[in-house]
C-alpha positions in Angstrom: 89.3 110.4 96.0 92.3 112.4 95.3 95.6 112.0 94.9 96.2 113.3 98.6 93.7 110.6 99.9 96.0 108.2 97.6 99.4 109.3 99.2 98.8 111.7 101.9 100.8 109.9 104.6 103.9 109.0 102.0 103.9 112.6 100.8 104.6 114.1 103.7 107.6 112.0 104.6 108.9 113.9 101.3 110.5 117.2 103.4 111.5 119.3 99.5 108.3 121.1 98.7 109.2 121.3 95.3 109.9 118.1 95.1 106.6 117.1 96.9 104.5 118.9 94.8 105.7 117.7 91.4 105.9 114.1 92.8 101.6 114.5 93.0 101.4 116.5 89.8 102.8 113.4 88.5 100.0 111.6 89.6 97.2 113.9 89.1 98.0 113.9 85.6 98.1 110.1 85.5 94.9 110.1 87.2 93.3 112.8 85.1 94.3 110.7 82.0 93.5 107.2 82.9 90.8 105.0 82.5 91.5 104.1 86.2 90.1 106.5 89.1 91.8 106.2 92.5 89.2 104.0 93.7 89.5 101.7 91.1 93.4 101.4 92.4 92.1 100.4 95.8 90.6 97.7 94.4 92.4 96.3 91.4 95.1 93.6 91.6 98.3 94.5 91.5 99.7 92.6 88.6 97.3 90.4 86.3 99.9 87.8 86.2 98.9 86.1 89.6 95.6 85.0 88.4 92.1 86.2 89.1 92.6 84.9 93.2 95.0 88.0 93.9 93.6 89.9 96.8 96.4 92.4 96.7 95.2 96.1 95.3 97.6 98.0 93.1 97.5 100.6 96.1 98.2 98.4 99.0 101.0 96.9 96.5 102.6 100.4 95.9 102.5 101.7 99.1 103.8 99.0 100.4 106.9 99.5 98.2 107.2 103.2 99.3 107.2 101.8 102.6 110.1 99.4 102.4 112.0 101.7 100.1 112.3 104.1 102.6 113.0 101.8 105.8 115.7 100.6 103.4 117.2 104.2 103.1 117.4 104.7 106.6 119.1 101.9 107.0 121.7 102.5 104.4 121.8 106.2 106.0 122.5 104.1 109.0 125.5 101.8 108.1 127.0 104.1 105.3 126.9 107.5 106.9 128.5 109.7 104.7 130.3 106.9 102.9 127.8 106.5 100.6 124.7 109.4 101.4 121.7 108.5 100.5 118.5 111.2 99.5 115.6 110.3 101.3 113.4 112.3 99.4 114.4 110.9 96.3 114.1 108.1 97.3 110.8 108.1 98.7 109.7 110.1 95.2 110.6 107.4 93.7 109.2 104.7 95.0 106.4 106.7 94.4 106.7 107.4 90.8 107.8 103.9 89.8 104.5 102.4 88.2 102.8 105.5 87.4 103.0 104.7 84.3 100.8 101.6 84.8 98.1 104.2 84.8 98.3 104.8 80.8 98.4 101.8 80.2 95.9 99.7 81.7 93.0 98.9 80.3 89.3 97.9 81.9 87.8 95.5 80.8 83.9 93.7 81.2 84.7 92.9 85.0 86.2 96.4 85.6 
């Protein structure tokens, strides 16, 4: 599983190229030095502060946040025009980027 398999769909709403591409360097390198592999994201629980009954996957959390981050851009595209103009891409980027860092820093443990 790769980081295109990961984010595929969300990375192409990002139209910068440049921008694109560094947003997946960023996680190929948090991939490449994790203890996590991208499968392990489809399957562990977003935040360990829920308790062991959270169904939720880190993934399905995440891209769910890239998801509403940008419907909530468009709609601030919508009602503030020019008022107040709002980068899509960057956006979107970002919601991607936001808990890569999670990747350094969790650990597995006996039950993976």
């Amino acid at each position: 599983m790769t980081v295109q398999s990961l984010w595929g769909e969300e990375l192409a709403w990002i139209e910068n190229d440049e921008l694109r591409e560094k947003t997946a360097r960023v996680w190929q390198l948090a991939l490449e030095r994790s203890v996590l592999s991208a499968e392990d994201l489809q399957r562990i629980p977003f935040t360990l502060k829920a308790g062991p009954d959270m169904k939720v996957s880190f993934m399905a959390h995440k891209r769910a946040v890239v998801h509403v981050a940008k419907e909530a851009a468009l709609k601030m595209q919508q009602f503030f025009g020019d008022d107040l103009p709002v980068n899509l891409d960057t956006v979107i980027a970002g919601a991607i980027l936001c808990d890569v860092g999670k990747l350094l820093e969790y650990e597995l443990d006996e039950n993976g």
